[in-house]
C-alpha positions as CSV (number, residue, x, y, z in Angstrom):
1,X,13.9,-76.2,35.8
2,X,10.2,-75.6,34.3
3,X,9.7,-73.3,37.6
4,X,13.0,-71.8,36.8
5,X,11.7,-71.3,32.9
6,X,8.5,-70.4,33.5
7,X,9.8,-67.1,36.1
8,X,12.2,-66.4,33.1
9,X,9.7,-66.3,30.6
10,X,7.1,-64.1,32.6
11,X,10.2,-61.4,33.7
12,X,10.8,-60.8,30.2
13,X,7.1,-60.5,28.8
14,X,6.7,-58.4,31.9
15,X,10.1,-56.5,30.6
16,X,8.7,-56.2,27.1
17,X,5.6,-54.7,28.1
18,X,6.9,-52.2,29.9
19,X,9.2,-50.9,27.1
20,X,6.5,-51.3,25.0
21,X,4.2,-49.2,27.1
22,X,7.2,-46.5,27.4
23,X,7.4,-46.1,24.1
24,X,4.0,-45.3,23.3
25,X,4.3,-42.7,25.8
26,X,7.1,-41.2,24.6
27,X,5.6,-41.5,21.0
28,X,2.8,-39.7,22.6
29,X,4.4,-36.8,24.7
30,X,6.2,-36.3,21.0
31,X,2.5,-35.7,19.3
32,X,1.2,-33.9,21.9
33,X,4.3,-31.4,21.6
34,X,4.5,-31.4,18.4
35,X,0.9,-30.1,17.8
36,X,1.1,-27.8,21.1
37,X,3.7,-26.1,18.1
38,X,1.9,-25.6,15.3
39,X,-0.9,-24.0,17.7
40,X,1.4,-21.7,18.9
41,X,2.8,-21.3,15.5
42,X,-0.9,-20.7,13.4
43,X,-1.6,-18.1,16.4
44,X,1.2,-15.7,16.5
45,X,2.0,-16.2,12.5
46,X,0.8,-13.1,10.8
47,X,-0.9,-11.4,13.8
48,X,0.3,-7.9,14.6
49,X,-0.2,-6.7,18.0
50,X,-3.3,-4.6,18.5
51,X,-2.5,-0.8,18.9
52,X,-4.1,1.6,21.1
53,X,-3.7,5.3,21.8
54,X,-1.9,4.0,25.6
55,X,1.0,1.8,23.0
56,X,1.6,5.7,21.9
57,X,1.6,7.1,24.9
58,X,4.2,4.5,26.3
59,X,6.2,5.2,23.6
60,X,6.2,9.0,23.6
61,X,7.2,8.7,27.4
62,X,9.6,6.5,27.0
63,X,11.8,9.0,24.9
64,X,11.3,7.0,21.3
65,X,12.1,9.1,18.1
66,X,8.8,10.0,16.2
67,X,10.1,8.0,13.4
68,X,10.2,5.0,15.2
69,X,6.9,5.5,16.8
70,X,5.3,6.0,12.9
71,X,7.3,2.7,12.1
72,X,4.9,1.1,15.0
73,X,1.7,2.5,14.3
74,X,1.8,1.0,10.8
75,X,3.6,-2.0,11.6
76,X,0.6,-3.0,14.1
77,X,-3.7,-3.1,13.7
78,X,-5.1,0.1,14.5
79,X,-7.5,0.6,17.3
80,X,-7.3,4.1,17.8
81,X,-9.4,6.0,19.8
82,X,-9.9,9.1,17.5
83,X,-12.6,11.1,19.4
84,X,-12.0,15.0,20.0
85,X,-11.2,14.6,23.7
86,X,-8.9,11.5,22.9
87,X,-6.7,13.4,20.6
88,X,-6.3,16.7,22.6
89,X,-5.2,14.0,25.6
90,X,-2.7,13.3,23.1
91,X,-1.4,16.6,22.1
92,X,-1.1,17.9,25.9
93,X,0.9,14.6,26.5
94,X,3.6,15.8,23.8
95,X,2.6,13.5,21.1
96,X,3.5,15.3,17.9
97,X,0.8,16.7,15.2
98,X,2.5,14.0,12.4
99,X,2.3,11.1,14.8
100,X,-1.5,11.7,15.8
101,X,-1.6,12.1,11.7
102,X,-0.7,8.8,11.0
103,X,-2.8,7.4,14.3
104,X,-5.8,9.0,11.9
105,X,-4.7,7.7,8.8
106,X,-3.9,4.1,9.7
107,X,-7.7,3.9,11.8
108,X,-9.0,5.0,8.8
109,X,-7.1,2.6,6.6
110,X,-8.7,0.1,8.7
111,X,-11.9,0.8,8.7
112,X,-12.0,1.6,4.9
113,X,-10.3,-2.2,4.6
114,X,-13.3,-3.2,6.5
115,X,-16.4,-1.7,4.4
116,X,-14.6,-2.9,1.3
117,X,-14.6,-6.4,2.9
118,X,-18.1,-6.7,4.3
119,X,-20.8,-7.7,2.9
120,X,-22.3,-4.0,2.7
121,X,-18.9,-2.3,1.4
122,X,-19.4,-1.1,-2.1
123,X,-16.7,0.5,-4.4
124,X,-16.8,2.2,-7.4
125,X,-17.4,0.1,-10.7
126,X,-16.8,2.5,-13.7
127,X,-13.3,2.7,-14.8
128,X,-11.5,5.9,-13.6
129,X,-9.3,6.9,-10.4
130,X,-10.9,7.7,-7.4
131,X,-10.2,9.4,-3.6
132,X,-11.2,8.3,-0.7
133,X,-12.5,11.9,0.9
134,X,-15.8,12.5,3.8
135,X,-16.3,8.6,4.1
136,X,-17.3,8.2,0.0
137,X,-15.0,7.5,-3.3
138,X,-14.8,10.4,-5.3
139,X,-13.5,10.3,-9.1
140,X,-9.9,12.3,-9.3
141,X,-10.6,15.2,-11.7
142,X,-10.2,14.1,-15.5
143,X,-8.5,16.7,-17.4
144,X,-7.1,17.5,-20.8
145,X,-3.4,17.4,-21.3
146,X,-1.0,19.6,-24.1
147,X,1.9,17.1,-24.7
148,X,4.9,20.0,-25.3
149,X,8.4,19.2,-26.2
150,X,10.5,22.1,-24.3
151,X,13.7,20.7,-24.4
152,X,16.6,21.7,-27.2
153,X,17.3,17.6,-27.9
154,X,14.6,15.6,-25.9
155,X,15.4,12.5,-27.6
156,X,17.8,9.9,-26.1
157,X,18.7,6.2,-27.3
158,X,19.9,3.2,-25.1
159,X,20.9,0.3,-26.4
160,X,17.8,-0.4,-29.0
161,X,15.0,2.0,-26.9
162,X,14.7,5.5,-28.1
163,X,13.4,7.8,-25.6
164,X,11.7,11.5,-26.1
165,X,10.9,13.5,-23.2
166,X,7.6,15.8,-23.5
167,X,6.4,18.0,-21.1
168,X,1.7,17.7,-19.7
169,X,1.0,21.0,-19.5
170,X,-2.5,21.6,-17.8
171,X,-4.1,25.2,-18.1
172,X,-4.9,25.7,-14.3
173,X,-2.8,26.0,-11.7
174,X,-4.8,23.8,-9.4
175,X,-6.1,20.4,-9.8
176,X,-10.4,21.0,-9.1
177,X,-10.1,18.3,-5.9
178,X,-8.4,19.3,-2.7
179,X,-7.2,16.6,-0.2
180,X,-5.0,16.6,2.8
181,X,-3.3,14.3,5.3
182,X,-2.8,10.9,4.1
183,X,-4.6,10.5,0.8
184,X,-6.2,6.8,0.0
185,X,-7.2,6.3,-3.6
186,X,-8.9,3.4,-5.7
187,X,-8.4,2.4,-9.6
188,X,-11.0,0.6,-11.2
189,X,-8.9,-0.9,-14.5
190,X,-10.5,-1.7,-17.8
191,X,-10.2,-5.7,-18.0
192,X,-6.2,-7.2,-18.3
193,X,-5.0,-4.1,-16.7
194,X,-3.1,-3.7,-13.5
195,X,-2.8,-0.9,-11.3
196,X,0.6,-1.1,-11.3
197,X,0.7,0.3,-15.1
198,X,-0.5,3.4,-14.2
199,X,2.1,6.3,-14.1
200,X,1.9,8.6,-11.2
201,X,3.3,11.7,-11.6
202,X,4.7,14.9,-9.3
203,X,4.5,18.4,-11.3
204,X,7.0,20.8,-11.9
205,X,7.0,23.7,-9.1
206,X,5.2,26.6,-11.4
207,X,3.0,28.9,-9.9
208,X,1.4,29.9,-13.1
209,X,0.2,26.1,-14.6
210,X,0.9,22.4,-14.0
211,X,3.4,20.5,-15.9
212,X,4.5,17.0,-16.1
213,X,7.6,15.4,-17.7
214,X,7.0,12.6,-18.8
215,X,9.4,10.1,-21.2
216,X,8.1,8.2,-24.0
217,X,9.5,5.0,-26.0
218,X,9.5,6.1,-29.6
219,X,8.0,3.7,-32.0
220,X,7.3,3.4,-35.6
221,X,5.8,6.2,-37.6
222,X,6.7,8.8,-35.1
223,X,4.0,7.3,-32.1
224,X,5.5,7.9,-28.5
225,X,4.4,5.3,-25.5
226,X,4.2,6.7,-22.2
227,X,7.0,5.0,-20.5
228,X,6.5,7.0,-16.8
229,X,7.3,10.0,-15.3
230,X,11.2,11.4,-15.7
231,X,13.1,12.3,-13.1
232,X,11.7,13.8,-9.5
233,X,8.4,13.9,-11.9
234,X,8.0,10.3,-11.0
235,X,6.0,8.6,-7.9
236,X,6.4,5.0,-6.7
237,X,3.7,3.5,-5.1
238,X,2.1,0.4,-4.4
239,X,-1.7,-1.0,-5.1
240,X,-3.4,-3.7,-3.8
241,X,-6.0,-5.6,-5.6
242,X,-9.7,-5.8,-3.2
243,X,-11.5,-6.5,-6.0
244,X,-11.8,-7.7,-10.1
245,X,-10.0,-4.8,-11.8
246,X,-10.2,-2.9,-8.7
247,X,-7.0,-1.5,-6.8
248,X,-6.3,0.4,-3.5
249,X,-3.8,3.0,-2.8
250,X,-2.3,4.1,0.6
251,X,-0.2,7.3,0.3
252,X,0.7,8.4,4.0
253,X,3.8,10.7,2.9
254,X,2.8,12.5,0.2
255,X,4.3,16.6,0.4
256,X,2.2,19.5,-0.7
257,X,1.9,19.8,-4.5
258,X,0.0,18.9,-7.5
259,X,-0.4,15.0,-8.9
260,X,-1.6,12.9,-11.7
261,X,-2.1,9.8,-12.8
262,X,-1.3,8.9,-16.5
263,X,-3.6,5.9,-17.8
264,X,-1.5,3.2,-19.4
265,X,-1.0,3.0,-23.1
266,X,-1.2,6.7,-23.6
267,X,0.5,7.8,-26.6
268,X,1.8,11.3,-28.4
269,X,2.8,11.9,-31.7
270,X,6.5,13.4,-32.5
271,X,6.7,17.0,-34.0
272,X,2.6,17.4,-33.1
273,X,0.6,19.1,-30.1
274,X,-1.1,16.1,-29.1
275,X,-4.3,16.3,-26.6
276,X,-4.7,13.9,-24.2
277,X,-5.8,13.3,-20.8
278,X,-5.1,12.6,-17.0
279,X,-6.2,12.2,-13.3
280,X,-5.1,14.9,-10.8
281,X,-5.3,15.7,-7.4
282,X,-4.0,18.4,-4.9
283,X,-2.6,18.2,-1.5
284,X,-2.7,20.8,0.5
């Protein structure tokens, strides 16, 4: 019987082992699996495929619409080859003028992204709008505004906001700084001010001077707050901050025309000619 007891006792420490032993490998196949995930995971989040001139090429030649092929180029990280002879290859393949246009844009998106980030990138400090334009920021022209009220009953109310609409009217009939193409700009903002409270503004076609609509809150004693751009005179955009008080500004799309940016916290004064100014820019 102690034979008997003593074979007994061994099977089942023997048994108890080996389920023991088991399940720390199980429990380790489950770690190793586990963080075999979250590598995969931290190495594809975020990181947009790397785009060359060939991902357009394949693209083009395989019949996509030059919508979609935009979509990609700014969906992805640009590394373009932008070189003369590169970009003739692309035009006698059949890649369209506005695709090879946003190839140039989004390369040099990039590479402005990356002098602003090194160590040797340096950006604008005074306050003012500037345009990205030869490889250098450039301050968008700062011109004096007549605040006109052209309409028979520019004044609206909704609800407990009062609205008047006045019309920037700018002597020229150009804005003093050209650009083309995709246009990249940067605000430097006095201190507690955002980008975002600028208001950029399209002008009226008129071949003889520039002019703005604009709506304004009405407030006590007859002052008007700039309130934006009404109707098509209004732009949307977005900023993004690179810096303290410093914003920057893609516009890929942006048609032929005259622009401005109104500073926040401008204000007119009802029944008055009231001088103020703004930050334009042409495309062309």
């Amino acid at each position: 019987m102690n034979r008997a007891a003593r074979i007994a006792e061994t099977w089942v420490r023997n048994l108890n082992n080996d389920l023991l032993r088991f399940r720390l490998i199980r429990l380790g196949i489950c770690f190793c699996l586990a963080a075999l995930l979250c590598c995969n995971a931290s190495l594809g989040l975020g990181q947009n495929k790397v785009f060359t001139n060939d991902d357009v090429l394949k693209m083009v030649k395989a019949g996509f619409k030059e919508e979609t092929i935009i979509e990609a180029i700014r969906a992805n990280e640009p590394n373009y080859d932008t070189s003369v002879e590169a970009l003739v290859t692309l035009k006698n393949a059949g890649v369209s003028e506005r695709v090879i246009s946003t190839m140039l844009a989004a390369a040099r998106a990039g590479a402005s992204a990356t002098n602003i980030n090194g160590e040797g990138g340096t950006l604008p400090g005074e306050i003012g709008v500037y345009a990205l334009k030869d490889g250098r920021y450039v301050e968008l022209a700062d011109e004096a505004v007549d605040w006109r009220s052209k309409f028979f009953n520019p004044t609206t109310t909704v609800g407990n906001l009062t609205k008047n609409r006045l019309t920037a009217q700018l002597k020229s009939p150009q804005s003093p700084l050209q650009l083309s193409g995709a246009v990249e700009l940067l605000i430097v903002c006095p201190e507690g001010v955002s980008a975002t409270q600028y208001h950029f503004l399209r002008a009226e076609p008129n071949k003889e001077k520039r002019e703005f609509r604009v709506d304004f809150q009405v407030l006590n004693n007859g002052v008007l707050l700039a309130l934006g751009g009404s109707g098509k005179s209004a732009v949307q955009f977005e900023a993004k901050k690179v810096g303290a008080g410093k914003f920057r500004i893609l516009l890929r799309e942006l048609g032929k025309g005259e622009y401005a940016f109104l500073p926040p916290g401008t204000v007119a004064h009802s029944g008055t000619s009231s001088v103020d100014k703004m930050y334009t820019f042409s495309i062309r």
